[in-house]
C-alpha positions in Angstrom: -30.6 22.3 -4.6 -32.0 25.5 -2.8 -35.3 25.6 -4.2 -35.6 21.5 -3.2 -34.4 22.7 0.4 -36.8 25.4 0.6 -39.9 23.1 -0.6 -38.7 20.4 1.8 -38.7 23.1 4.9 -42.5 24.1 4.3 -43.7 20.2 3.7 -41.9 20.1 6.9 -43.8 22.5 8.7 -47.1 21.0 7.4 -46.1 17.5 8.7 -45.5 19.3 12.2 -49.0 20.8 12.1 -50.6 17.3 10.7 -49.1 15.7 14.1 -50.6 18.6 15.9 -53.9 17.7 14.3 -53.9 20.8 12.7 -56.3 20.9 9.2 -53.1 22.2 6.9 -55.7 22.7 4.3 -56.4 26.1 6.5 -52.7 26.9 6.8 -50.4 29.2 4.2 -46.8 28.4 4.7 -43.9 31.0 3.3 -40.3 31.3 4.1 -38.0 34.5 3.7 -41.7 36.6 2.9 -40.6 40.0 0.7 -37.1 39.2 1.0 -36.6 37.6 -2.5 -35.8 34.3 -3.7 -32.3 33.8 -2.0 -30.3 32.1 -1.3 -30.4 32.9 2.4 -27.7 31.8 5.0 -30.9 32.8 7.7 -34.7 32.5 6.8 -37.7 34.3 8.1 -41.3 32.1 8.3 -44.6 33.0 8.3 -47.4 30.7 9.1 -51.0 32.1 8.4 -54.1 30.9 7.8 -55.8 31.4 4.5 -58.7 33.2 5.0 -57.8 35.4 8.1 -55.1 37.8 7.5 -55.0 39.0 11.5 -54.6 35.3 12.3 -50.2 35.1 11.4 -47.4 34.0 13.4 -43.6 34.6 12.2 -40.3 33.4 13.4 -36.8 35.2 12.2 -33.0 33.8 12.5 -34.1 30.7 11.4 -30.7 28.8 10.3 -30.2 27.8 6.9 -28.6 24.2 8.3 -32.4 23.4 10.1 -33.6 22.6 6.7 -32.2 19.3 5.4 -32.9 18.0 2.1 -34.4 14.3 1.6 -33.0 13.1 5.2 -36.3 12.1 6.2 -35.6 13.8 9.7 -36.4 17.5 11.2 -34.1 19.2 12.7 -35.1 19.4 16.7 -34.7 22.6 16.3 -36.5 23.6 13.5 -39.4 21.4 14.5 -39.4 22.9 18.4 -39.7 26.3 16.7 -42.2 25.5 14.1 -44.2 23.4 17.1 -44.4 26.9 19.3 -45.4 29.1 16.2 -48.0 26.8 15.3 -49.4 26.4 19.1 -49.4 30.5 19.3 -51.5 30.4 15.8 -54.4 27.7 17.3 -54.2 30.0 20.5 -54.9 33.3 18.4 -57.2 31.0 16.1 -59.1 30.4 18.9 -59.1 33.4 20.9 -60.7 34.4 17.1 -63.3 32.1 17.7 -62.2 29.8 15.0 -61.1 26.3 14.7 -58.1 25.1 13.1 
């Protein structure tokens, strides 16, 4: 069940950047980066976009109970998080002079 919670929480993400008109095609999405394959009780996520390593935002304490399986709902709080990581990653995007 932990993989299928982990794969739902970054299709998450990438719906939160699609209604932020966000290209996800640009976007790398990984959760608990170097920490191993879990399972974790609190996640780590790092949004980045492919071909710009400087260009990375990252968010820690992230509660395992944010990421429902199949509910067909974000948590509010997961997806208020994931909404102010993504808006710092357009800002440094286009401080970068790049469009995302």
């Amino acid at each position: 069940m932990y993989p299928l919670v982990m794969r739902d929480a970054v299709e998450n993400v990438l719906l939160v950047a699609v209604r932020q008109a966000i290209d996800t095609q640009h976007l790398n999405v990984e959760f608990d980066a170097g920490r191993g394959c879990g399972p974790h009780q609190q996640h780590s996520l790092t949004i980045s976009v492919r071909d710009d390593p400087a260009l990375v935002v990252t968010a820690d304490g992230i509660a395992h109970e944010w990421l429902p399986v199949a509910t067909g709902f974000i948590d509010w709080k997961f997806s208020r998080l994931v909404t102010g990581l993504l808006a710092d990653l357009v800002r440094k995007a286009q401080d970068a002079g790049r469009f995302i």
